[in-house]
Every structure is written in structure tokens, then in C-alpha cells.
C-alpha positions, -999 to +999 in steps of 0.1 A: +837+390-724+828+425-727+796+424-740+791+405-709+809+431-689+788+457-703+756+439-701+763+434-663+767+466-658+737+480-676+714+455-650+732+470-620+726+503-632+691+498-640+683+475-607+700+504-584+678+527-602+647+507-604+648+494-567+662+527-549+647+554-574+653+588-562+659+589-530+669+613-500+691+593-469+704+606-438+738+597-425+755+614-393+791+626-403+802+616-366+804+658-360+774+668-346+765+674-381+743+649-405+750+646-441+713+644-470+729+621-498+705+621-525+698+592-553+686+615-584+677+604-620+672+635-636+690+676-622+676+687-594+662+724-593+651+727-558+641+705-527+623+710-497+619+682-469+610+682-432+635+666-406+617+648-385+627+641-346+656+670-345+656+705-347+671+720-376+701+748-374+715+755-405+718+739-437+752+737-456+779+725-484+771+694-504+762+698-545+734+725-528+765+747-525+785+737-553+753+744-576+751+781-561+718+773-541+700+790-520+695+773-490+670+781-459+669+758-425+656+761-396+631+749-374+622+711-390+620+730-428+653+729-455+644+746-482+671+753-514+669+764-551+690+784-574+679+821-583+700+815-615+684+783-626+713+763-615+705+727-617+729+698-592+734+667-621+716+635-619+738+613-599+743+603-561+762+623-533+758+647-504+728+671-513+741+695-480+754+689-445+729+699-419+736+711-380+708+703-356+696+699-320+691+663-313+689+631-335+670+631-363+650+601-369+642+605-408+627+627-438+593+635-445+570+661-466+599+659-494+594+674-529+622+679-551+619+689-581+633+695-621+647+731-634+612+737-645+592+727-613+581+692-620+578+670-592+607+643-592+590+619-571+616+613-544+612+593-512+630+593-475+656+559-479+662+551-438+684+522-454+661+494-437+658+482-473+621+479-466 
């Protein structure tokens, strides 16, 4: 039973991996604020994305600000990274909160990348499934 268990498991893990890959989603917190979750197999370094459709204030909290990032928004551009080589652990959950003007209507230009600057491959997940 649980070898079966365990073997269960594994597939989920491996599926959720294989079929949502690392990701970037938007979700509004319901306070004029919208959270970035991310989907990462490997740290994160640094990330930059554009929000498309909304006008970007400020950028905030999440693992960005747990990890001691940097982070720059404004305009459509968030920009963050660590000047300490901080890395936020593979994993999912809220890479920062953002405050904008408007509703934004998804992610584009994204590149997030490993402590050393390689690419990570990550895509905008609007949650279609598609």
C-alpha cells in the first residue's frame, strides 16, 4: 500500500511538473492589489516580466521579499534580483504582490533566471489550461 502511495505520488509530482513547468500566474487578492505566484523547478535568481493591460505601481512582499530582493516596478516593467546572490527555493507560491492602475490582462516578455544567469524557461500560466 505504500509503495503504491508513493508511486502515486511521484506521478502527480512529475505530471504537475511536466504539464505546468515553470510558470508565472496572476491572481487578484480582491484589494486592489494582484498577487505573481510562480511554479519553479530549480531557485530563482532574478525575474523580469512585462504586465500587460495595467499600469504598474509598485511591486511588493511575496518570496521576492523574503529572499532580500531587489525589486523595481513601474510602468508595465518588474524587475527583482538579490545584490547578495540570494536565491527564492524551487517550489510554488507568491513571487510579490503588485499595486497597479487598471486590470491587468496577463504576463509577457518574462525571463527568470538561476543564481548564475541561466535562463529558466518560464511561461505566463492565464489558468485557461490551454
Amino acid at each position: 500500500m505504500f509503495t503504491y502511495l508513493k508511486n502515486t505520488v511521484t506521478t502527480m509530482l512529475f505530471l504537475t511538473t511536466f504539464l505546468f513547468g515553470n510558470s508565472l500566474t496572476l491572481s487578484d487578492n480582491g484589494d486592489g492589489t494582484w498577487a505573481v505566484g510562480y511554479s519553479s523547478d530549480a531557485a530563482i535568481g532574478g525575474f523580469q516580466f512585462n504586465v500587460d493591460g495595467a499600469t504598474v505601481n509598485s511591486g511588493s512582499g511575496g518570496d521576492a521579499a523574503g529572499a532580500g530582493f531587489m525589486v523595481s516596478a513601474g510602468g508595465s516593467t518588474v524587475l527583482g534580483f538579490s545584490l547578495t546572490g540570494a536565491t527564492i527555493a524551487a517550489g510554488e507560491g507568491v513571487l510579490l504582490n503588485l499595486s497597479v492602475t487598471g486590470t491587468p490582462t496577463g504576463l509577457s516578455g518574462i525571463v527568470v533566471s538561476d543564481s548564475v544567469g541561466n535562463d529558466l524557461g518560464f511561461s505566463y500560466d492565464d489558468g485557461s489550461g490551454d
